[in-house]
N, C-alpha and C positions, 0 to 999 in steps of 0.2 A: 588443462585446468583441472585444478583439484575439484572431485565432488564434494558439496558439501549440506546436500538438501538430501538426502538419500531417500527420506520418506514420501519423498514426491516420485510415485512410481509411472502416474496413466495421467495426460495432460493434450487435450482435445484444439487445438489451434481453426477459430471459425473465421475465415476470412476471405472476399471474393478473389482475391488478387492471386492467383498461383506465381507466381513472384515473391509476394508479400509470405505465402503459407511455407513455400519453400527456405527463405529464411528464417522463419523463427520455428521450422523442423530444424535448422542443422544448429540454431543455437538452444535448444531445448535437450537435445541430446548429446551435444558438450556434457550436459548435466547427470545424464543417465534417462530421461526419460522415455517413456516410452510413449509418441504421437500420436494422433487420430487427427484428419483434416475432415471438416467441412467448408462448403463454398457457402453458404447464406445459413440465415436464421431456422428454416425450417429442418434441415439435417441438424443443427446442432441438438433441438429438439429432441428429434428419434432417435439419435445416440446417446445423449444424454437418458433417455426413456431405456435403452437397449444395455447401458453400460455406466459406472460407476467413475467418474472424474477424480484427481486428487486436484486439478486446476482447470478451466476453461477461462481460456483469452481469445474473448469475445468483440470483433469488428463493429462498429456501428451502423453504418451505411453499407446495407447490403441488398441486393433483389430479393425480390419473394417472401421476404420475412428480415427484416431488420435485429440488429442485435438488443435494440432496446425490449422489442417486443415478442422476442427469443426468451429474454432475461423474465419477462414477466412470465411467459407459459413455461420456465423449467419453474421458477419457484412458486406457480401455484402449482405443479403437477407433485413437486415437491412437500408441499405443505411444510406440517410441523415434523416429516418423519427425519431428512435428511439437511444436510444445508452446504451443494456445491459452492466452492468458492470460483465465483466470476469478476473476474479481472477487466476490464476495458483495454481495448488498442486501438484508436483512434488517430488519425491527422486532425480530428476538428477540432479547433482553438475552446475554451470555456465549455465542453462537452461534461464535466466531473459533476458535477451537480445532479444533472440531470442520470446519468451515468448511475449512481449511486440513490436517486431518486426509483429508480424502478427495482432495484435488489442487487445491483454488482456492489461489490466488495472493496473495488481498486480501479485507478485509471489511469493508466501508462499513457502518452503519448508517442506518436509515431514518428520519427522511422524507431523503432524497439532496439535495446542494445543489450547485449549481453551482461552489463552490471544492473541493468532493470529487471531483466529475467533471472536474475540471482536474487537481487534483495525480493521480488516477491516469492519466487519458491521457498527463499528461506521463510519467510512471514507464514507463507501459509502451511511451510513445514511444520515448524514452529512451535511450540506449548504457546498457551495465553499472554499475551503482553504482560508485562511485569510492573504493577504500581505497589510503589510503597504506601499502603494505605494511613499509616500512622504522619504521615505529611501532611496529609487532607483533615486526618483529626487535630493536628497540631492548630493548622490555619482555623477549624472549625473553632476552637478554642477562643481563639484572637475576638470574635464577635461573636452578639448576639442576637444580631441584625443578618435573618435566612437569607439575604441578597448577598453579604458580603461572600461569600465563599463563588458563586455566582463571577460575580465581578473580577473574584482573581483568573477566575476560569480562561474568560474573554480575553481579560488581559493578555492570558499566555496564549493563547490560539493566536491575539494579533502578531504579539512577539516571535511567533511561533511560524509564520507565514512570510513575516518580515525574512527574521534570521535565513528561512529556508529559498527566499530572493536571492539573499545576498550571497548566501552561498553556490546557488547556483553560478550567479556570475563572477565570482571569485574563482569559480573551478574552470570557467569557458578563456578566464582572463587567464591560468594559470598561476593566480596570484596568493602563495603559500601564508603570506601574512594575513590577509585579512583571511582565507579560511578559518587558521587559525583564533584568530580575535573573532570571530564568530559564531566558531563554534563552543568559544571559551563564555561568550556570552549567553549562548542559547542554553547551554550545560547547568550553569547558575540556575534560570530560570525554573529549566526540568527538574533538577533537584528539591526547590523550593516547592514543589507540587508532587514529587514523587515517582516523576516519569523515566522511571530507572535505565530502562532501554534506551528514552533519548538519549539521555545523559551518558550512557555510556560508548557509544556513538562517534557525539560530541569528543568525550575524552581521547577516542583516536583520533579524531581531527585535527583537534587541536597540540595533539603531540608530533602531527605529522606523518600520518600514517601513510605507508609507498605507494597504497591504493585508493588515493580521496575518492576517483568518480565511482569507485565500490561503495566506499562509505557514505559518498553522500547519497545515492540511490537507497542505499538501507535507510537510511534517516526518511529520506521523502515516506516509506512505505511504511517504517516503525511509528512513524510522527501521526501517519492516517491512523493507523490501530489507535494509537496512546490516544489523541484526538476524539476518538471515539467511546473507547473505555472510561477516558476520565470522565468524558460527560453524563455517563452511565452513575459513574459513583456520586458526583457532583449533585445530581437532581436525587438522587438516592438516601443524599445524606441531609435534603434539604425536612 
């Protein structure tokens, strides 16, 4: 497999399972990286304190120190100086919220595959997600009622979570049509907002691209960025 995250050099895998840690060492270094294992929360910690991350994929459920409560003591030890990027690897169903409630960044579900540990090394390889701002000034334009831009927001988040259902189960079903027809849908949307990355995405998808469950792992991870960023400008421009 080609490398294609290069700048992801030192990548800390926390997880109880020596099972679990041993697969996502040998899929981690498909990429080039270079590993560090801890078993629980509390190593991650002192390695994290001892040494410099370009990623940690961090376990939830672990002895001694949990990964939520891991996530809270690297970014308060962290403060305002640095900001590790903490990913989630989890088995537990609806854990993202919470995940992302204490300071992670991302949250993969488990068993981990190698096109997930792609699309997020790429992410957090990565330069800034890319929004067309002049989309949001366009839409701003449209009213003069501060909710309406709000409102489109939503919209595309629901559209957004929809699209990224369907696609899933289009990729599980192998079913190259409606990928397409969905991500030709989703494309629309993003452009009408800006989200250049989705939308670009989208347009390999929907052309058919040899490697969907790559592309659509990138989209899940590019989607949480855009997701996030645009909410930033959204309230920003309010």
């Amino acid at each position: 497999m080609a490398r294609n995250t290069a700048d992801v050099r030192r990548v800390l895998v926390v997880d109880d399972s020596a099972v679990n840690q041993k697969v996502a060492k040998a899929m981690l270094e498909r990429f080039g990286c270079k590993v560090d294992l801890a078993a629980n929360g509390r190593e991650a910690v002192t390695l994290c304190n001892a040494q410099s991350y370009d990623l940690v994929l961090m376990d939830c459920e672990m002895p001694e120190m949990d990964g939520y409560e891991a996530t809270r003591e690297i970014r308060r030890q962290e403060g305002q100086k640095k900001h590790t990027p903490i990913v989630a690897a989890t088995a537990m169903a609806n854990a993202r919220e919470r995940c992302l409630a204490v300071g992670m960044d991302e949250h993969l579900s488990k068993p981990l595959t190698v096109e997930h540990l792609d699309a997020v090394l790429s992410r957090f390889a990565a330069a800034e997600i890319r929004i067309d701002t002049s989309a949001i000034e366009a839409l701003r334009g449209l009213s003069e009622d501060a909710s309406f831009l709000r409102e489109i927001f939503a919209a595309f988040e629901c559209s957004l979570d929809d699209a990224l259902a369907q696609l899933r189960a289009a990729l599980k079903n192998d079913d190259a049509t409606a990928l397409s027809r969905h991500a030709h849908t989703l494309k629309g949307s993003s452009r009408q907002l800006g989200a250049t990355d989705v939308a670009t995405i989208c347009e390999r998808l929907e052309a058919g691209d040899p490697e969907p469950a790559r592309q659509v792992a990138l989209l899940e991870v590019s989607a949480a960025a855009t997701r996030k960023r645009l909410g930033e400008i959204v309230r920003g421009a309010e």
